[in-house]
N, C-alpha and C positions, 0 to 999 in steps of 0.2 A: 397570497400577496408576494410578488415579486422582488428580489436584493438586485442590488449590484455592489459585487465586490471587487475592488480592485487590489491587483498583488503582481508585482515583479515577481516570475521565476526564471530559472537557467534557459537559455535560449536552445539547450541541446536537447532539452527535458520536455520545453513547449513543443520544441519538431517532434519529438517523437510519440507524443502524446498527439497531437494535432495528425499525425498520419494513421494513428492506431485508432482515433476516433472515428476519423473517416472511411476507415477501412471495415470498420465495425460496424456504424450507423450509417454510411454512405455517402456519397458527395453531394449534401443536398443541406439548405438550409435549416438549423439548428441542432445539428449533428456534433459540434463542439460542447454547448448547451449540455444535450443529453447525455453527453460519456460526462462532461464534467459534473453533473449533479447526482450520477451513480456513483462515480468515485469517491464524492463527499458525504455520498449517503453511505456507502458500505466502508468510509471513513469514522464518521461519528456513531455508525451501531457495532462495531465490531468494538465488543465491549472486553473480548482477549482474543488473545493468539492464536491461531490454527495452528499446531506443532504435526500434528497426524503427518505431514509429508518428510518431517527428521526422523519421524522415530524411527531408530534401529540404526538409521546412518553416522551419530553420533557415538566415537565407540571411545572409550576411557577406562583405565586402570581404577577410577573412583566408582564410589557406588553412587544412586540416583542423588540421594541426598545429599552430599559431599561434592556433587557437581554444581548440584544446584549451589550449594554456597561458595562454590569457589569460582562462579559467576556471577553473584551477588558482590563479592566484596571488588572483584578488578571492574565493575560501573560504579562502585563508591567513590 
């Protein structure tokens, strides 16, 4: 069964959403469609964070643990 959801976003963010879809799916009809219902599917199943592309880049004087809280408390 089919939605229609309507939502205002950033007009700079539709362009380039809207070029990368086409550019991905093609310029053909419901190509918009199909990027935007993957986005919202690997939206709602990504159930955490892929870190694997930080690791190692992140470098600190604290240890793992100590990082982790002292980026815990500065989104408090």
């Amino acid at each position: 069964m089919a939605e229609t959801i309507k939502v205002e976003v950033d007009g700079a963010l539709a362009r380039k959403f809207r070029e990368k879809a086409l550019r991905c799916h093609g310029f053909k009809k419901g190509a918009m469609k199909k990027a935007l219902e993957e986005a919202m599917a690997r939206y709602v199943s990504s159930g955490e964070v892929d870190w694997a592309p930080l690791k190692g880049s992140i470098r600190s004087r604290l240890g793992a643990v100590e990082l982790q809280h002292s980026a815990w408390r500065r989104t408090d």
